[in-house]
C-alpha positions in Angstrom: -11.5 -21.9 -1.1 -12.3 -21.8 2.7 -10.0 -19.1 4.7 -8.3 -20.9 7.6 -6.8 -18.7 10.5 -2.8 -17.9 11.0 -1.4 -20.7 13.3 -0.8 -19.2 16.6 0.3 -22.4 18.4 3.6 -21.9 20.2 6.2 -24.9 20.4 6.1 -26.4 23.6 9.3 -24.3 24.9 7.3 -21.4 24.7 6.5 -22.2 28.5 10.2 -21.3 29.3 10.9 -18.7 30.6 12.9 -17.7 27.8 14.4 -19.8 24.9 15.9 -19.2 22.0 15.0 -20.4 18.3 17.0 -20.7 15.0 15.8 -19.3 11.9 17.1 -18.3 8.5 15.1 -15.2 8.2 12.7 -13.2 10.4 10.2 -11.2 8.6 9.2 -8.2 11.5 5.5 -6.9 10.7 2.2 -9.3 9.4 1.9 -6.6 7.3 2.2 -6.5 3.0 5.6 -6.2 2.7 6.4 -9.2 5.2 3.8 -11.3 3.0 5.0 -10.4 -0.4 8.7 -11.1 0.5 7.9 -14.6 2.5 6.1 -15.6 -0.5 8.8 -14.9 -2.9 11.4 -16.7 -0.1 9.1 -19.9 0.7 8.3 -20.3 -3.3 12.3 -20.4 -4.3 13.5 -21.9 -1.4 11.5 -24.1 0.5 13.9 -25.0 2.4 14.1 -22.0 4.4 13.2 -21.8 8.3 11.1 -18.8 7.5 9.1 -16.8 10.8 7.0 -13.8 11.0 6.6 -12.2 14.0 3.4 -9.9 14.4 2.9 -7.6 17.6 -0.6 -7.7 17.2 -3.3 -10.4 17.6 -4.0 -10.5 13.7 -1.7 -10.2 10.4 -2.7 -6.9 8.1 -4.0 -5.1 11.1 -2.5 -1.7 10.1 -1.5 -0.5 7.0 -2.0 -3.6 5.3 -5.8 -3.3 6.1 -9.1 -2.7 4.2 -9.7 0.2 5.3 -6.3 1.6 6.3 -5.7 2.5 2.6 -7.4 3.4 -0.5 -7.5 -0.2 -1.5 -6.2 1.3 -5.1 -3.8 -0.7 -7.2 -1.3 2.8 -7.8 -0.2 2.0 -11.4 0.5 5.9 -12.4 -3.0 6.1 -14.1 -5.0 8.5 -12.2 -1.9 10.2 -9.5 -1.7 13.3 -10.2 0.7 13.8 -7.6 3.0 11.7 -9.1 3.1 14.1 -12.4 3.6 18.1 -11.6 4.9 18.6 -14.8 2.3 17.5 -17.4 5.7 17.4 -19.4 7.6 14.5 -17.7 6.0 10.8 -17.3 8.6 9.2 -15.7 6.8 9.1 -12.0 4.0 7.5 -13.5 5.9 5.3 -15.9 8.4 4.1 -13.4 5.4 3.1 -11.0 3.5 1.8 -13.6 6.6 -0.5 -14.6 6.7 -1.6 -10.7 2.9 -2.5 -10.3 3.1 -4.7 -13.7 5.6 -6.5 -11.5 3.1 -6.9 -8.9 0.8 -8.0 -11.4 3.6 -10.7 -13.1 3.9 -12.0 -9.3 0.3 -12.6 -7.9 -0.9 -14.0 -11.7 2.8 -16.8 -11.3 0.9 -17.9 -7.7 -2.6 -18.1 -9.5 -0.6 -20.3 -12.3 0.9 -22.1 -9.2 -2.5 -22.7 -7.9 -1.2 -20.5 -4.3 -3.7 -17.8 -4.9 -7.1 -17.3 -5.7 -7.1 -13.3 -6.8 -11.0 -13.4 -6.7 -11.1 -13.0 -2.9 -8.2 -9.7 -3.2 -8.3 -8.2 -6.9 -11.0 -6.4 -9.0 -11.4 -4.6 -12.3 -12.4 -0.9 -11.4 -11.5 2.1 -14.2 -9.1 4.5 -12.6 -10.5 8.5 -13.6 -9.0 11.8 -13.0 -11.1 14.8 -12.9 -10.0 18.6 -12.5 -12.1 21.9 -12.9 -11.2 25.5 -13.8 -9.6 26.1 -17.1 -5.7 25.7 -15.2 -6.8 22.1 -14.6 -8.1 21.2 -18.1 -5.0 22.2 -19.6 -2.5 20.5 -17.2 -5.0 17.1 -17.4 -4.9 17.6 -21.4 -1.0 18.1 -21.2 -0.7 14.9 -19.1 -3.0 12.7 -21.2 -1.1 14.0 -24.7 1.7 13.3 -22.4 1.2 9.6 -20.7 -0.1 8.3 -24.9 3.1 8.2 -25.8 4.0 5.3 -23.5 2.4 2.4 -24.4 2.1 1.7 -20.6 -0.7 4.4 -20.7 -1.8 4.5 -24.4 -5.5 3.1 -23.9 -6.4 6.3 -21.6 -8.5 8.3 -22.8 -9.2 12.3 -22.0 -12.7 14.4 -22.4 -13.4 17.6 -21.4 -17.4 17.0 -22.4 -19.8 16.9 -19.2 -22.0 14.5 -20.9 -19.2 11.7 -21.5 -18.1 12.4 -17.5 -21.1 11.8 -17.1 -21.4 8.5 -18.4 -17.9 7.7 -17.0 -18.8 8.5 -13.6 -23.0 9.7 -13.2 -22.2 10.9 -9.9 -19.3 13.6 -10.6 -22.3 15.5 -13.1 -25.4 14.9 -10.4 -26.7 18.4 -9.7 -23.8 20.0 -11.4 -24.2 23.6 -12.1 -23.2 24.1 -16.1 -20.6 26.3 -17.2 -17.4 25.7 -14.9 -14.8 23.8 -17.1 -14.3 20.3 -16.3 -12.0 17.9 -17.9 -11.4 13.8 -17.3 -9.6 11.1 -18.1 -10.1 7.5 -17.7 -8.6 4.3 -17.7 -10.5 0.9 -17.7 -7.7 -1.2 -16.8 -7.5 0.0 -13.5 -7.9 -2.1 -10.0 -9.2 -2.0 -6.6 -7.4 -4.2 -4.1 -7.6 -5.4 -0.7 -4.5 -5.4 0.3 -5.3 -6.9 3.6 -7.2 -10.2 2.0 -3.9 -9.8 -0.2 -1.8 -10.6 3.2 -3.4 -13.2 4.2 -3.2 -15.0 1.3 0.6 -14.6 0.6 1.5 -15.3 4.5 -0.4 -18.8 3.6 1.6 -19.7 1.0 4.6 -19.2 3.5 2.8 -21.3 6.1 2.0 -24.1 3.4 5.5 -24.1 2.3 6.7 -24.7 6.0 7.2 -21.5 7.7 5.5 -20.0 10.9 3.4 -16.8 11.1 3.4 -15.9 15.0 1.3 -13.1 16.1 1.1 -11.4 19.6 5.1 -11.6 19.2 6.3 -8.4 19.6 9.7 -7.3 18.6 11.9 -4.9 21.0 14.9 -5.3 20.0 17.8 -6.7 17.8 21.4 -7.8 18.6 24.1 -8.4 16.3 25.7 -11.6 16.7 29.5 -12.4 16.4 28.8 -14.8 13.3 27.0 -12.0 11.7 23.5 -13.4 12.4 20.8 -11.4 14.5 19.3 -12.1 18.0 15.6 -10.9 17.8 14.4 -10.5 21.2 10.4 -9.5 22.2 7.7 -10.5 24.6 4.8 -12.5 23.6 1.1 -11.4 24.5 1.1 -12.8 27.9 4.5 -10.9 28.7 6.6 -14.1 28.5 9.8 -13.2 26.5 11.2 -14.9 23.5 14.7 -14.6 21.1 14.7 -15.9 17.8 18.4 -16.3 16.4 18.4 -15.3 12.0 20.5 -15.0 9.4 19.0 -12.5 8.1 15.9 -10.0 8.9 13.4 -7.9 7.3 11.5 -4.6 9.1 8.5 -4.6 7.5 6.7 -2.7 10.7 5.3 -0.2 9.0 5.4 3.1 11.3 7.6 0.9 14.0 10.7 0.3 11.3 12.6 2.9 12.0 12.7 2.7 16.1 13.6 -0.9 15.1 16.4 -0.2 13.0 17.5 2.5 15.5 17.5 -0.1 18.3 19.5 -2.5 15.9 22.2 0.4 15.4 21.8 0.3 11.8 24.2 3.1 10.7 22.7 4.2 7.4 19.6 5.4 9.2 21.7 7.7 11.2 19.9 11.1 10.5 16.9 10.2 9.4 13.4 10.7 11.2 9.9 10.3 10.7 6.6 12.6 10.5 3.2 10.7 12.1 0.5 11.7 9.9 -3.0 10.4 9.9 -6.1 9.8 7.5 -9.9 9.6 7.9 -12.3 9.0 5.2 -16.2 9.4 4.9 -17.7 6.1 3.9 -21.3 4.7 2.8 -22.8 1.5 1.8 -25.9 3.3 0.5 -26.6 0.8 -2.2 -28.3 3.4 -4.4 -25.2 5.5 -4.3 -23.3 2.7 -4.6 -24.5 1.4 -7.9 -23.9 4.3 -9.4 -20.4 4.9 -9.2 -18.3 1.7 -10.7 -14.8 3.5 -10.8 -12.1 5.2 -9.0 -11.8 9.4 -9.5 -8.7 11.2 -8.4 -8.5 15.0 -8.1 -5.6 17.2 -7.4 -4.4 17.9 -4.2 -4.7 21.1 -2.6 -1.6 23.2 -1.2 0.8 22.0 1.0 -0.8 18.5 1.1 1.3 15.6 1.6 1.8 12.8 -1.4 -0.8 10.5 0.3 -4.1 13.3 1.0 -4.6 13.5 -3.1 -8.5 13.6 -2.8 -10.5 10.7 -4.7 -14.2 8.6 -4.8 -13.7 5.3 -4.9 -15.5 1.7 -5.0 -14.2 -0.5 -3.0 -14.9 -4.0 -2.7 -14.3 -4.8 1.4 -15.3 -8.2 3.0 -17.8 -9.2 0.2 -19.5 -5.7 0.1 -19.8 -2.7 -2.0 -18.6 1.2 -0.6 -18.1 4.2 -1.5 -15.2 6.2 -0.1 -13.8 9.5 -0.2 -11.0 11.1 1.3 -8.5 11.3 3.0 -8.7 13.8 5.7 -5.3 14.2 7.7 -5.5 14.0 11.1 -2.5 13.5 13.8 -1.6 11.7 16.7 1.7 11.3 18.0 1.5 7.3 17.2 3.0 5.9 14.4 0.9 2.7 14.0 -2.7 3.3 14.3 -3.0 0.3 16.9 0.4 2.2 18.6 1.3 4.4 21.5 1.2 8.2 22.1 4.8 7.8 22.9 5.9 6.4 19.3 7.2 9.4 18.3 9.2 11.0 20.6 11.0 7.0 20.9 12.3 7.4 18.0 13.6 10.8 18.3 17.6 11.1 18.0 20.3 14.1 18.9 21.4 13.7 15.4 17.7 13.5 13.7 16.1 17.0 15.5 18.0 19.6 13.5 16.7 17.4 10.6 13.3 17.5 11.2 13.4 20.7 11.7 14.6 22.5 9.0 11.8 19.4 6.9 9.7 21.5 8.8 10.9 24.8 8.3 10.8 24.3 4.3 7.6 23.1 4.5 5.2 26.1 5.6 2.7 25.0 3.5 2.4 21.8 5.0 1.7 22.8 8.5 -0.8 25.4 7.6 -2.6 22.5 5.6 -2.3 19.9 8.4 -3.9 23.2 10.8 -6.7 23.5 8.7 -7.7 20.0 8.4 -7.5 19.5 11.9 -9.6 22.4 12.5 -12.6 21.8 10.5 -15.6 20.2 11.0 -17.2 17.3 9.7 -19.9 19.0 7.5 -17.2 21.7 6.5 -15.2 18.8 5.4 -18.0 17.1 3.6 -17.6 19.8 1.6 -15.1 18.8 -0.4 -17.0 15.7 -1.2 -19.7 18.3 -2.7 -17.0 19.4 -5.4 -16.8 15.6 -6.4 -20.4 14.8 -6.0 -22.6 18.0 -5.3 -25.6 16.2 -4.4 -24.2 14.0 -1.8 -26.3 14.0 1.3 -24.4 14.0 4.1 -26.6 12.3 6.2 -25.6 9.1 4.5 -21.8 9.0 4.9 -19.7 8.1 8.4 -16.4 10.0 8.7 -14.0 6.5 9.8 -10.5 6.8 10.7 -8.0 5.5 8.5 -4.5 3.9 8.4 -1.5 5.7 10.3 1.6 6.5 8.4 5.1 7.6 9.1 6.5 9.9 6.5 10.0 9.6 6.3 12.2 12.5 6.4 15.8 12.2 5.3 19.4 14.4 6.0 20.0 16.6 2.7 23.4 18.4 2.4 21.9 22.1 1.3 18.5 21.9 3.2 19.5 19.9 6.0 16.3 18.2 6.4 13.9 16.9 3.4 10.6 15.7 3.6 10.3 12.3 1.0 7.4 11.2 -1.2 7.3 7.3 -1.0 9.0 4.7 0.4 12.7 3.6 0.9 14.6 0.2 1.1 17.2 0.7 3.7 20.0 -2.0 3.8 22.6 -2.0 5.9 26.5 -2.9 4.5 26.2 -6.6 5.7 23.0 -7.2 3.5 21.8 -9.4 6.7 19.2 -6.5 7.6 16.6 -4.2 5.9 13.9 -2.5 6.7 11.0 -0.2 4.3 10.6 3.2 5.5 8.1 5.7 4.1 4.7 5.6 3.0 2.6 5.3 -0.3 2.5 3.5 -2.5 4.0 1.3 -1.0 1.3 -1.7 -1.2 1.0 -1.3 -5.1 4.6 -1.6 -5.3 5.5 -4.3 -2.9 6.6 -7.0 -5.4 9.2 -4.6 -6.8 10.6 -3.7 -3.9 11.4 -6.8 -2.1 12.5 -8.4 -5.7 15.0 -5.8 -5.3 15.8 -6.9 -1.8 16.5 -10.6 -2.9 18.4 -9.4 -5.8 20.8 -7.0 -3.2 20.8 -9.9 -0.7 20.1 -13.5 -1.4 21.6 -16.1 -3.2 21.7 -16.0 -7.1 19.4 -18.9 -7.2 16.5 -17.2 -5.0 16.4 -14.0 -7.2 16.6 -16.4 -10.7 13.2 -18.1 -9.9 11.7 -14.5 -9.4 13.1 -13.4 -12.3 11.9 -16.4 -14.4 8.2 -15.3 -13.1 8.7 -12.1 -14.5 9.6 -13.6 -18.0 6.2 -15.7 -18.3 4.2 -14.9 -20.6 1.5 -12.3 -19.6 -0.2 -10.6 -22.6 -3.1 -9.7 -21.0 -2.2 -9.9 -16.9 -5.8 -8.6 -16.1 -7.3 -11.7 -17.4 -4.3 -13.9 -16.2 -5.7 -13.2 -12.8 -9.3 -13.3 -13.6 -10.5 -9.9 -13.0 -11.3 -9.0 -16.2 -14.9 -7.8 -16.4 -15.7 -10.7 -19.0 -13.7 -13.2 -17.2 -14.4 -15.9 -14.6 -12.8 -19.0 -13.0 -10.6 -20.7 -15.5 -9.8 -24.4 -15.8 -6.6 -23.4 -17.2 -5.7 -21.9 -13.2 -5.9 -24.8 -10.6 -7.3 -23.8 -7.1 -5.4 -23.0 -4.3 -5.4 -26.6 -2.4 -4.6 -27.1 1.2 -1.5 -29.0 2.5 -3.0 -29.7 5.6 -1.1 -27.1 7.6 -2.8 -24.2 9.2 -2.8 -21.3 6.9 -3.3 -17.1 7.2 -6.6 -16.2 5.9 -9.5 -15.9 8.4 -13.1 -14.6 6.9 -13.6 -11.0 7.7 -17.5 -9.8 8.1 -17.6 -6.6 6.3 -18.1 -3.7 8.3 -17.3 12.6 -27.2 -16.0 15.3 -30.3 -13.8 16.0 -27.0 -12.8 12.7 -26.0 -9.5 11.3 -27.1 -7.3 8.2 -26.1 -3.8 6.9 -26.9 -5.9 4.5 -29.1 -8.6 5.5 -30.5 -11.4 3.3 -31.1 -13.2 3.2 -34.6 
């Protein structure tokens, strides 16, 4: 399939000085979650006047991005962050349960011949690995753990350096013998491209009728008397435009909750927002490359934040092969990576300080990791690369700046202020806004969340054709979506074919006796 570019073409009253424009919803933010729920709106109900409204000159230009995430499909498998206690899967199981619906989703488009999940979705096995003998036994407790769900019962656990080694040659390359290791590993795991993702589900919305506008950027939202929304922004070239909804989704990232704020949405009274940054080292050595076919988490050190869990990964970007480890926090005061310095301190509230304060205050730990990151130096950072990888030549790596996050931090009634892992669907009591707040995993879980929007929200009848999707059959949703490692294009899945409209997409040059499973094999 050939990508096509988002329509930018303005109707002719663009001109105007200002107009105005009816719509049934406007989706805030070319980012995932715009995509993911357009896609679901424009397959139930074509009939809807659907527009997206992105402030930048391209959809998925943040978070959505290549290589503003770890481009991992977060399915519980390898997080240890998402498991403290070895004891109690249900984290893991609960995100697990919401990426299988994100699975269910893209493989309905493939069946609907909307998508082609070659160009966003590949197989890659998802590892953990810990060291010391503290780590083998929490990584043994989880495994013995996750095999009792049948969600995680073909992963498998080894604490022998010889199978690591076959999982993953690079983890064992010049590894002195001796320190406990352990690993587990899951061959069902993905790496995905959430940006190429994007741009495919924002085309089906164009094919089915609706209008992707970028250089639109959104400054504020009125409530109408009939219950509706008045978007009002500025295009590119400073001309302003208002775009009257029924309802409207903040999906802009970092931006949502200024947005909300502006639109005097009273259940984000309180809450506030952290910026925190990532950076990644990044090589195309194919050498390296070729020798490393999987993802490998490791366990976070003290203080981190949810998202700085430290993993090697393949990636599969623009048609090429990297390797990429990370993150690395950084900070700015933005809170979209393409933003302002002032981001912060506009969404900053009489009512929100004391709250990020005492978020602050409980989380010491925190601040002296965010010091120390900031502090060191790129080859004392490369360091921690060495514990995955201890022959790694540094020479051959490029330290790139990642995605920008806002990490959302939320009134609590003993602590005052609370710092949250992952995101949060904030609806407001009309049900005629929302926005997402928060940060990973989001992506992964996308198609979860904004079913349970339509469910809160819209019409029976909208939320009924998701759930039929759902209820397809999917025995194997791997090879439903042709990412299987045996698998290839299938006659059974028609093509994406154009309508004739302008769509989203636009190419993008690429910048042993020890192991056990849930299952175990004969």
């Amino acid at each position: 399939m050939e990508d096509k570019k988002v329509s930018t073409r303005l109707n002719p009253r663009d001109d105007l000085d200002r107009h105005e424009e009816q719509a049934d919803v406007v989706l805030i933010g070319g980012g995932i979650m715009s995509a993911t729920l357009g896609s679901m709106l424009a397959v139930s109900d074509p009939t809807l006047r659907i527009i997206v409204l992105e402030r930048f000159d391209d959809v998925a230009a943040e978070s959505s991005g290549p290589w503003n995430n770890a481009g991992t499909g977060h399915s519980g498998f390898c997080e240890l962050n998402y498991m403290p206690d070895p004891t109690d899967r249900t984290k893991p199981a609960e995100i697990a349960r919401q990426y299988r619906q994100s699975l269910q989703w893209w493989a309905h488009l493939v069946r609907e011949g909307l998508v082609d999940p070659t160009r966003f979705i590949h197989q890659t096995p998802h590892l953990n690995v810990v060291f010391g003998t503290d780590g083998v036994d929490y990584l043994r407790a989880r495994h013995q753990t996750l095999s009792a769900d049948r969600l995680f019962d073909t992963m498998e656990f080894t604490d022998d350096p010889a199978m690591i080694e076959q999982w993953a040659p690079l983890l064992m390359d010049g590894r002195e013998p001796g320190e406990p290791i352990a690993a587990t590993r899951q061959v069902r795991g993905t790496d995905v491209d959430f940006g190429a993702l994007t741009r495919a589900l924002l085309d089906v919305v164009v094919e089915r009728g609706g209008q992707v506008r970028t250089g639109h950027e959104v400054r504020g939202l009125r409530r109408r008397p009939d219950g509706g929304w008045t978007v009002r922004g500025t295009m590119s070239g400073g001309r302003p435009f208002d775009v009257n909804a029924q309802r409207v989704f903040v999906g802009a990232g970092g931006f949502a909750l200024h947005l909300l704020q502006k639109a005097k949405v009273p259940e984000v009274r309180g809450y506030a927002v952290l910026p925190v940054g990532a950076a990644f080292f990044r090589t195309g050595n194919a050498a390296a490359v070729a020798r490393h076919d999987v993802k490998v988490y490791g366990q976070a050190e003290r203080g981190a934040p949810p998202m700085s869990v430290p993993h090697l990964d393949r990636r599969f970007v623009g048609g090429r092969d990297y390797l990429m480890f990370g993150p690395y926090a950084t900070f700015s005061t933005k809170l979209l990576k393409k933003g302002s310095l002032v981001d912060f301190f506009t969404t900053l509230r009489w009512h929100n300080l004391h709250v990020i304060g005492a978020a602050m205050l409980h989380n010491v730990d925190l601040v002296r990791y965010l010091v120390g990151q900031l502090s060191a130096r790129p080859k004392r950072k490369f360091a921690a690369l060495r514990r995955f990888w201890p022959n790694a030549e540094f020479d051959e790596w490029e330290l790139a700046p990642g995605g920008q996050r806002a990490q959302l931090v939320k009134p609590h009634p003993t602590r005052i202020g609370d710092l949250q892992q992952g995101t949060e669907l904030v609806v407001d009591g009309s049900g005629t806004i929302a926005g997402l707040l928060g940060a990973s995993p989001g992506a992964s879980t996308a198609v979860s969340i904004m079913a349970d929007l339509v469910r809160r929200t819209y019409p029976a009848d909208t939320a009924a054709t998701l759930d039929a999707a759902f209820a397809e059959p999917a025995d194997d949703l791997l090879t439903e979506l042709r990412v299987a490692p045996d698998s290839g294009p299938s006659p059974t899945h028609p093509q994406p074919s154009g309508s004739g409209r302008p769509t989203a997409s636009t190419p993008r040059p690429a910048p042993s006796p020890s192991t056990s499973s849930g299952r175990r094999a004969g």
